[in-house]
C-alpha positions in Angstrom: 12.4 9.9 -18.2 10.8 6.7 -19.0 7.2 6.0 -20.7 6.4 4.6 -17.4 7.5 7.0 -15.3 5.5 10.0 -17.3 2.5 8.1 -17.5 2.5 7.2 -13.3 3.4 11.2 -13.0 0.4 12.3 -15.0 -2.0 9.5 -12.9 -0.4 10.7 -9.5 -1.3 14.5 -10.9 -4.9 13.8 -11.6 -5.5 11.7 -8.5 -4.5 14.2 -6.5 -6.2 17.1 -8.4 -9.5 14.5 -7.9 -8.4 14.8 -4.3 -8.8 18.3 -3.8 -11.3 19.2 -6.0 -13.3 16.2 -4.2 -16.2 15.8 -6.9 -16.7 12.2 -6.6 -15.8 10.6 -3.3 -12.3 9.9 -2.8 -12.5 6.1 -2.5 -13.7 6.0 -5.5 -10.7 7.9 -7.2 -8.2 5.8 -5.4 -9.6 2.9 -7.0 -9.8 4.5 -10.1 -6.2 5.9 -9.7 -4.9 2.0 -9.0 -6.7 0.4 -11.7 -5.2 2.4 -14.1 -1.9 2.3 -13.1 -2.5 -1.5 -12.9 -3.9 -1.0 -16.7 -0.3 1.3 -17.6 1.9 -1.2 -16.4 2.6 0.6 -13.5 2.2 -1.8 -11.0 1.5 -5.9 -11.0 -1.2 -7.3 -10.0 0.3 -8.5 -6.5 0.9 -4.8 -6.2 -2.6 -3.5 -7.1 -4.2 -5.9 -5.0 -1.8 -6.1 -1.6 -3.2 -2.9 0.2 -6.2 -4.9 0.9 -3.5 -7.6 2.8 -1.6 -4.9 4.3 -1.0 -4.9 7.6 -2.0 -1.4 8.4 -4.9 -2.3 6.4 -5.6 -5.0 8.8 -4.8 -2.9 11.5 -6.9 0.0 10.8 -9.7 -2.2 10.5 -9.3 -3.8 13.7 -8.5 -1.1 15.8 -11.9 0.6 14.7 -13.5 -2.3 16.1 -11.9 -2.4 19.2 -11.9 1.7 19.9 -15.8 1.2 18.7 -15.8 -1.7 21.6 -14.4 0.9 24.1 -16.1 4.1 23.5 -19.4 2.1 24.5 -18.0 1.2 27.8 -18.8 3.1 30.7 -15.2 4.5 31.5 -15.4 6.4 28.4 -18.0 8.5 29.8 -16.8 8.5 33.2 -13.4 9.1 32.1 -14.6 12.8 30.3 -16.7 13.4 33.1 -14.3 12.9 35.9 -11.5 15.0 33.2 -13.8 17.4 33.0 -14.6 18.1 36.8 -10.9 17.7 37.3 -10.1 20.5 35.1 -12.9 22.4 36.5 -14.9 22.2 33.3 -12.7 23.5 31.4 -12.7 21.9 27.8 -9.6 23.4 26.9 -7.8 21.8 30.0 -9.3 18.8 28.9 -8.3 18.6 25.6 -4.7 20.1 26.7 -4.4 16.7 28.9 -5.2 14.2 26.3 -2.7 16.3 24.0 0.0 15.6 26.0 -1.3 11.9 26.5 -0.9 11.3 22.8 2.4 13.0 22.9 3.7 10.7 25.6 2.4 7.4 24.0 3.6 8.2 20.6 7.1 7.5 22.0 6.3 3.9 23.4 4.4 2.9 20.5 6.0 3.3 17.0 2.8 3.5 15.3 1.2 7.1 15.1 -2.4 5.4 14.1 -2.3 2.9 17.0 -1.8 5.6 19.3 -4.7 7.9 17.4 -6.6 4.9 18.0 -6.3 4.5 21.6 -6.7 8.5 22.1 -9.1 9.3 19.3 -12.1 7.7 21.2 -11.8 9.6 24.7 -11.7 12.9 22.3 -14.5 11.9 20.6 -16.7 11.1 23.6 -15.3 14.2 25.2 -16.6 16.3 21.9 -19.4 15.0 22.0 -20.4 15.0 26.1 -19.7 18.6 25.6 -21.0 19.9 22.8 -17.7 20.9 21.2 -17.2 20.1 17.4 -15.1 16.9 16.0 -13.8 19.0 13.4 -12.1 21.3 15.5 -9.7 19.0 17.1 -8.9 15.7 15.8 -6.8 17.0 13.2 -4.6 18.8 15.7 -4.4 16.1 17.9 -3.7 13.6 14.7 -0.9 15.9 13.9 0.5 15.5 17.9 0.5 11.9 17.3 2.5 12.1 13.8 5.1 14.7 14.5 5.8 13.7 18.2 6.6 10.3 17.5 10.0 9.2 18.8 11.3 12.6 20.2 11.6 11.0 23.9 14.6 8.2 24.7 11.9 5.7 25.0 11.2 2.4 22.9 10.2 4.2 19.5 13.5 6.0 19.5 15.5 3.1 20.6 14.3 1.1 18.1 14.4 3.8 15.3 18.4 4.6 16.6 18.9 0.5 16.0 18.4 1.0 12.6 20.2 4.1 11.9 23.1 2.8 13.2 22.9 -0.8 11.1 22.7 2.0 8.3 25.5 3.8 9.5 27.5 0.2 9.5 26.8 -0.2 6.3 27.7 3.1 4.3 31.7 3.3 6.4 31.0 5.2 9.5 31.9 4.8 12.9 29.7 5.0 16.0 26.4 4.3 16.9 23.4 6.2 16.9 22.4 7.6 20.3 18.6 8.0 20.9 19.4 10.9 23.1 20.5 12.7 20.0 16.5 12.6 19.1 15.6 13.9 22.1 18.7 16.7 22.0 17.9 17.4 18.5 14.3 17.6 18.0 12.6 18.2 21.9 11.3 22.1 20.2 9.3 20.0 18.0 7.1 18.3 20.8 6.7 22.0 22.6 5.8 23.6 19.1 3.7 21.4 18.4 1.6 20.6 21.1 0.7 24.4 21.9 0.1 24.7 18.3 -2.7 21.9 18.6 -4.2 23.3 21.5 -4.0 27.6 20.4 -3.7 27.7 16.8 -4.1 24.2 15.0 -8.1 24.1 15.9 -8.5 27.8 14.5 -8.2 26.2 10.8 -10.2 23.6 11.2 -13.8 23.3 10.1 -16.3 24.2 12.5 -18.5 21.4 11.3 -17.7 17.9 9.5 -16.9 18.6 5.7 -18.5 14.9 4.8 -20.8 13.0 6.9 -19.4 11.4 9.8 -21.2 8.6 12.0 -22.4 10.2 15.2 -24.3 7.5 17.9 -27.6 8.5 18.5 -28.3 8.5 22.1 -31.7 6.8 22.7 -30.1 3.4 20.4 -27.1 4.0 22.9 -29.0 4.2 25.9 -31.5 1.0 24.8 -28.1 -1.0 23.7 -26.3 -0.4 27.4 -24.3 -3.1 28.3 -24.2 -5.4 31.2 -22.3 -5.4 33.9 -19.7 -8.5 32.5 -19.6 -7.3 29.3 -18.9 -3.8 30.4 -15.9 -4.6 32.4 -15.0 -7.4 29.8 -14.5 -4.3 26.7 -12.7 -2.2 29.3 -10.2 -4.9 29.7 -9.9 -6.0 26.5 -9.1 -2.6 25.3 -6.3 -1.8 27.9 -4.9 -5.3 27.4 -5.4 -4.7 23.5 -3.0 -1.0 24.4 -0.6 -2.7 26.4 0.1 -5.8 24.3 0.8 -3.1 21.3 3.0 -1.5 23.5 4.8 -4.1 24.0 4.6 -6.2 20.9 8.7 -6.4 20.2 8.7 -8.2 23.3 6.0 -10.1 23.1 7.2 -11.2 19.1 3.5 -10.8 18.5 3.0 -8.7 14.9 0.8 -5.8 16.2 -1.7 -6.4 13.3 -2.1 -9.8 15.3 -3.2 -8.4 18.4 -5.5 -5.7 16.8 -7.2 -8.9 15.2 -7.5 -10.5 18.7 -8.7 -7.9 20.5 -11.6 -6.7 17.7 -12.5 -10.4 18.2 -12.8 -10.7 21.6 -15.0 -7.3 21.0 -17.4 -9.4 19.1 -17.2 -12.2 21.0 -17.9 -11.2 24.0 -20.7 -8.6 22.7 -19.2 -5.2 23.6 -19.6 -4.3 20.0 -23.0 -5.0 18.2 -22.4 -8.9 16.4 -24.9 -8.0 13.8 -23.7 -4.7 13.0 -20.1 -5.0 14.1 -18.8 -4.2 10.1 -20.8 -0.8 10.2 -18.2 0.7 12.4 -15.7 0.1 10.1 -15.0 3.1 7.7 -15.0 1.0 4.4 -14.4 4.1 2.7 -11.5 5.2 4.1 -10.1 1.7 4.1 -10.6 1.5 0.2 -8.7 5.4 -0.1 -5.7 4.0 1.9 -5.6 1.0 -0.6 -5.9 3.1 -3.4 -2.9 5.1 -2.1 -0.5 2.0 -1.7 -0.9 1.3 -4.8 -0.4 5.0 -5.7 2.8 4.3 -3.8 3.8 1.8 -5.2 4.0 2.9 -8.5 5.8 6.1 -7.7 8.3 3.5 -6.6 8.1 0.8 -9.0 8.6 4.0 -11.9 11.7 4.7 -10.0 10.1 8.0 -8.8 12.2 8.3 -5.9 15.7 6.8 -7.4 15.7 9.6 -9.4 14.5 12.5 -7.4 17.7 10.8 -4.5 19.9 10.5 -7.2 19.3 14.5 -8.4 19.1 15.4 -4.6 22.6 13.7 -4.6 24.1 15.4 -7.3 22.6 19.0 -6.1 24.5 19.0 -2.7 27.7 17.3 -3.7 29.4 20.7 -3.8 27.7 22.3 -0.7 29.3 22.9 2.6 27.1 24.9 4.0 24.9 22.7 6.9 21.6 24.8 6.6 21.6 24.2 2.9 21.8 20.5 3.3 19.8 20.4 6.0 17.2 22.1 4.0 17.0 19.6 1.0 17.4 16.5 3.7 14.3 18.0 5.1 12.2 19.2 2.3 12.6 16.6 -0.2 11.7 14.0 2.0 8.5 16.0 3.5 7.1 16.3 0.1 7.2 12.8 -1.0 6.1 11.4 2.2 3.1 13.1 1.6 2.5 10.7 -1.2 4.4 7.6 -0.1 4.2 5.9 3.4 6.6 7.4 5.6 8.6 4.5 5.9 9.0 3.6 2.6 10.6 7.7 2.4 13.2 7.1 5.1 14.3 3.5 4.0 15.1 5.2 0.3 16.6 8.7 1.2 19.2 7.2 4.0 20.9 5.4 2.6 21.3 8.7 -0.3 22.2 10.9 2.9 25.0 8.7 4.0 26.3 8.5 0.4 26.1 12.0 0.2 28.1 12.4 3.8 30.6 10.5 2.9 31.4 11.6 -0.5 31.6 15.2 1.5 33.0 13.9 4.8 30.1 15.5 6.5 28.7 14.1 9.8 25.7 12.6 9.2 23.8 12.6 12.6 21.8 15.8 12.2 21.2 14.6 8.0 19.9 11.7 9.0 17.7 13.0 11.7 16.5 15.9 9.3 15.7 13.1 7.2 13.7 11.1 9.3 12.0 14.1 10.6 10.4 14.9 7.3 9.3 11.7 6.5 7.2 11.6 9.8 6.0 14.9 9.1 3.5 13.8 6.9 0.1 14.9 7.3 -1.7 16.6 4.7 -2.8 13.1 2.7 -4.2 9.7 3.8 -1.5 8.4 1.9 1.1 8.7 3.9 0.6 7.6 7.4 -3.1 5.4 8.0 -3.7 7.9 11.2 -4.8 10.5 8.3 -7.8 8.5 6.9 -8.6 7.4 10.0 -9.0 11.0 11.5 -10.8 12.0 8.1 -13.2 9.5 9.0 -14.0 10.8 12.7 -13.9 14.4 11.9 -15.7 14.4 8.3 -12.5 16.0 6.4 -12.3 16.2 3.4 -8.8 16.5 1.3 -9.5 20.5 1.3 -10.3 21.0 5.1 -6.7 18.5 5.9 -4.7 20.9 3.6 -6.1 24.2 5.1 -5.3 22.7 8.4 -2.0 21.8 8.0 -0.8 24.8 6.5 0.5 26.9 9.0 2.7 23.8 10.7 3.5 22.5 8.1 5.3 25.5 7.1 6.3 26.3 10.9 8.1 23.0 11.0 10.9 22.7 8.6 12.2 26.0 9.8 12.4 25.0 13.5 13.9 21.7 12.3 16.4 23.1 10.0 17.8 25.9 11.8 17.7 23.6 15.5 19.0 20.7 14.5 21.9 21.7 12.1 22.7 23.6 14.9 22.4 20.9 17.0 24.3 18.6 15.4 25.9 20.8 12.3 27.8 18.3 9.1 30.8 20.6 9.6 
């Protein structure tokens, strides 16, 4: 082990111990954590300063403006109250439908914080038109929009079975990568976890915000009612905002692109406050996500996750048994991902599956899955997937209150995956 390596292990270990213990705010230990891993040689300069360019930096940013733009629209409002009578006032049936609303959109958009973004506002105005607490279900529903995502044949998991099977290409194997196998090997996931959002999830939430969360006052709200025009003007640009992230791949627009385009037509066309348009931003959570790239970044650049792969590698080569494998596949992946963007996880451990496969002639279908599975189950940090921050940011959470949450399915999960899919699709 490396000078660099211990020295990145030892900042990771106090960042995150400044995480939980959350004495000072957790921006500012993010920045703290990436300047001195830019001051250990950790990371370069490019590397230190390139969250702030990221484009789910970009995107985060935008998409605030954008769901700020929509939740002062009228169909916000009309769309909870007519939920609401619909479901016979029943908050619960409510909340149950935009559940499975997050569920469904997760699979058509490959992004688990654009589709937060888009559902996140309608369950805040419906929280809030109620009387029911944030805190209690926005981490829930974040968690739908995480561990649902590309379950469903639908463009997510076509796209995401085009690259498994340039993968498979690669490393010797024959055959391509079905995306009914995600659907066959993981549909207990989406029925687990949605009734766990709606029965258990909000039981370990906080029943108030942890940190101070932004909350309109209504009187400002009622004197800054929009016109008529600009009323129907934010309603479009949201939904055209949805559907041109939808389809983007089509489009060849980058998604960050039409974030950007649709905040500005926000401003623009004064659905969002011009003068005050930077306050609905979350600055701070923006700054924590930065901090964690960088964080990233030099659990990579240490070579962190070559050699946690390469001893996974070594550990299984004489296994035969498929829950085992399954169970490393899985686990591994899950804990790093929580500390690394997800993507980042699946791109390095892969490739070591198939390697691993092939030196044990193994069929690497239900690996790979297992693999990708626990690098999208990643919820207990804002460093792994953006939709975390932002849902800190709605509900008030802080690093403590995300943990307690995400206890119980976090450790439901890995045992439904393990035992399903290797059954599923077994390596022997």
């Amino acid at each position: 082990m490396n000078t660099q390596l211990m020295i990145c292990l030892v900042i990771f270990i106090a960042t995150l111990a400044s995480f939980i213990l959350n004495k000072i705010p957790m921006w500012v230990t993010a920045m703290v954590s990436m300047t001195a891993l830019y001051a250990a040689g950790c990371i370069s300069s490019s590397d230190a300063l390139s969250g702030f360019s990221n484009v789910n930096t970009i995107l985060m940013a935008t998409m605030f403006v954008v769901a700020a733009g929509f939740q002062r629209t009228s169909l916000v409002d009309s769309m909870c109250k007519g939920l609401m009578k619909l479901t016979g006032g029943s908050f619960r049936v409510a909340y149950l439908g935009y559940l499975l609303l997050a569920a469904l959109l997760t699979n058509f958009i490959a992004s688990p914080m654009v589709v937060y973004a888009i559902v996140s506002p309608l369950l805040v105005a419906l929280c809030d038109s109620t009387g029911n607490s944030r805190s209690k279900v926005m981490f829930p529903m974040m968690v739908v929009c995480v561990a649902c995502c590309g379950i469903l044949p639908l463009p997510t998991a076509i796209q995401q079975a085009g690259q498994f099977t340039g993968f498979m290409e690669t490393y010797g194997f024959e055959g391509a990568f079905n995306p009914m196998y995600f659907l066959a090997g993981r549909w207990p996931v989406m029925v687990v976890v949605v009734l766990w959002a709606l029965l258990i999830g909000p039981k370990s939430c906080p029943d108030n915000p942890i940190l101070p969360i932004k909350v309109a006052d209504k009187e400002q709200k009622a004197k800054q009612k929009l016109s008529p025009f600009v009323d129907k003007m934010g309603i479009a640009i949201f939904f055209v905002t949805m559907i041109a992230l939808i389809f983007s791949a089509q489009l060849k627009m980058e998604s960050w692109f039409i974030a950007m385009a649709g905040s500005m037509l926000m401003v623009l066309f004064g659905v969002v406050d011009q003068k005050n348009v930077l306050r609905d931003i979350p600055w701070d959570m923006l700054m924590l996500f930065v901090g964690a790239l960088a964080l990233g970044s030099g659990l990579t650049n240490t070579g962190a996750g070559e050699l946690i792969g390469n001893a996974l590698a070594g550990a299984v080569g004489g296994t035969h048994n498929n829950y085992v494998l399954g169970a490393l596949f899985f686990i591994i992946p899950f804990a790093i991902t929580q500390f690394m963007l997800n993507r980042s996880v699946t791109a390095v451990f892969v490739p070591i599956c198939l390697l691993t496969c092939k030196a044990l002639g193994a069929n690497p279908i239900g690996l790979v899955m297992l693999v990708q599975a626990g690098s999208l189950t990643a919820f207990l940090t804002p460093m792994a997937t953006p939709a975390v921050a932002m849902c800190m940011g709605d509900a008030g959470y802080d690093l403590k209150a995300i943990l307690k949450a995400g206890g119980v399915i976090s450790l439901f999960l890995p045992v439904v995956y393990i035992f399903y899919t290797m059954t599923v699709f077994p390596a022997f």
